[in-house]
C-alpha positions as CSV (number, residue, x, y, z in Angstrom):
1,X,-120.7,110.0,4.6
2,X,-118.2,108.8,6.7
3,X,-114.1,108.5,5.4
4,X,-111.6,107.0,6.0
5,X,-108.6,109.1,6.4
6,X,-104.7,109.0,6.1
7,X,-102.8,106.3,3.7
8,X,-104.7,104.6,1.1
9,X,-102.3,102.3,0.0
10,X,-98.7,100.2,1.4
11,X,-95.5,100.9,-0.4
12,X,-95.7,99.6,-3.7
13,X,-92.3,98.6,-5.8
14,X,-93.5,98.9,-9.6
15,X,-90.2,97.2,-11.4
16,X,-88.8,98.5,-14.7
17,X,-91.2,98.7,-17.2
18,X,-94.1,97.8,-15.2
19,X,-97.6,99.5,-14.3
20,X,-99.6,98.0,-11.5
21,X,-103.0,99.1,-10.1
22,X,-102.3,101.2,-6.5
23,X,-105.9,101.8,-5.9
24,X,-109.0,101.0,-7.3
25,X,-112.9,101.9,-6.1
26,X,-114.9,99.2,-5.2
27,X,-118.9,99.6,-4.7
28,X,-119.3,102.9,-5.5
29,X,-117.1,104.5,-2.5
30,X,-115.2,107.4,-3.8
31,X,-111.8,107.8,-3.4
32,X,-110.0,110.7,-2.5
33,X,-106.2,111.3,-3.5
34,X,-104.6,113.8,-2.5
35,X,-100.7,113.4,-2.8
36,X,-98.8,110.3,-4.2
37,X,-95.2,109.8,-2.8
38,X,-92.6,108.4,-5.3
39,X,-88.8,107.3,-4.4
40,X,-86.0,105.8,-6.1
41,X,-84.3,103.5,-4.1
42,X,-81.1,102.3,-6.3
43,X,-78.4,104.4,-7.2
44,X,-79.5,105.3,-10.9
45,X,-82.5,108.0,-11.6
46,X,-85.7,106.8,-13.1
47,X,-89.4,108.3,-14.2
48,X,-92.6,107.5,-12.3
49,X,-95.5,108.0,-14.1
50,X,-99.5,107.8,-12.7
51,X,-102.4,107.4,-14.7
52,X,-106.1,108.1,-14.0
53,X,-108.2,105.1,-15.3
54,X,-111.8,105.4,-15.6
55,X,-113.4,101.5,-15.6
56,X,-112.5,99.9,-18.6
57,X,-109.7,102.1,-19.6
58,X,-106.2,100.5,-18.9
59,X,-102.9,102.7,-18.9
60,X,-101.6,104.7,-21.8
61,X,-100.6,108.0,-23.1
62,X,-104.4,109.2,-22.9
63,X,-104.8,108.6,-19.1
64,X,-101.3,109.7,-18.2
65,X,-101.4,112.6,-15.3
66,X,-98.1,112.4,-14.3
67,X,-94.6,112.2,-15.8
68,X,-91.7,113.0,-13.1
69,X,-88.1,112.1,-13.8
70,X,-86.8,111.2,-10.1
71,X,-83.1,110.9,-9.3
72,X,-81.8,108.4,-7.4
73,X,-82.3,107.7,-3.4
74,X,-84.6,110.9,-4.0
75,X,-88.6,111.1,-3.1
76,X,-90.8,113.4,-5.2
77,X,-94.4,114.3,-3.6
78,X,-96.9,114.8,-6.1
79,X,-99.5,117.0,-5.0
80,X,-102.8,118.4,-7.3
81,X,-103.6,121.5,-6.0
82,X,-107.0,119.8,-5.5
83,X,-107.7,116.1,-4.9
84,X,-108.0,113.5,-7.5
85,X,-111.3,111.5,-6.9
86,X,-112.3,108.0,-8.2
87,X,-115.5,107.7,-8.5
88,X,-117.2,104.9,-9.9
89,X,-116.7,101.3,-9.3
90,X,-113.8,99.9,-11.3
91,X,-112.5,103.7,-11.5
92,X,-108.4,102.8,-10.5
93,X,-104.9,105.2,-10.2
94,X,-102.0,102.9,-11.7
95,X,-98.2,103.7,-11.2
96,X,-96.0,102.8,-13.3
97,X,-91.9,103.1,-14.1
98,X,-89.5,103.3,-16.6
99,X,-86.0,102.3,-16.7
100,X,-85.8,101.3,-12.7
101,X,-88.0,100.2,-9.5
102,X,-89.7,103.2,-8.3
103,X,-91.7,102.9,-4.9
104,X,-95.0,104.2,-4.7
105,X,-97.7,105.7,-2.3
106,X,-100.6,107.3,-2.0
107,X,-102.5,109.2,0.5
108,X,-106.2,110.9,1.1
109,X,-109.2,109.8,2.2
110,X,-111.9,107.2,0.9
111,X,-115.5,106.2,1.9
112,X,-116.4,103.6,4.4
């Protein structure tokens, strides 16, 4: 099995109120996440929030991994003490934000 290593994804801006896909697996290459990186850039604090979706399953309070209140111009590294992994086609992480832009992104590794 050969990976892929390093950053999975670009910056992502998820606007107020929004969650957006940030990665999602596609023919049954596994994914391997192993910290996401969040930041407020404005000058008021928000909440980033990350959900594990399983195919099928969009975004809500029963997929929710992740809650972190972030102050502004501050980055917060989330980091499982073991990495998340997507496994089956369709499997996706979505980011999302509360009351302001937050910028996500995610690193680990993923099969080629």
């Amino acid at each position: 099995m050969a990976l892929e290593r390093g950053k999975l994804s670009d910056v992502v801006q998820v606007a107020a109120g929004a969650t957006v896909g940030i990665i999602t697996v596609a023919s049954s290459k596994k994914v391997y996440v192993k910290s996401i990186i969040c930041h407020v850039p404005g000058t008021v604090a928000g909440k980033g929030q990350v959900y594990f979706c399983p195919v099928g399953v969009t975004s809500g309070p029963t997929n929710k991994i992740f809650d972190v209140d972030i102050n502004a111009g501050e980055t917060v590294l989330l980091e499982p003490s073991y990495p998340l992994v997507l496994d089956t086609t369709g499997d996706s992480l979505q980011v999302g934000a509360t009351s302001v832009a937050v910028n996500f992104m995610i690193t680990g590794d993923k099969e080629s």
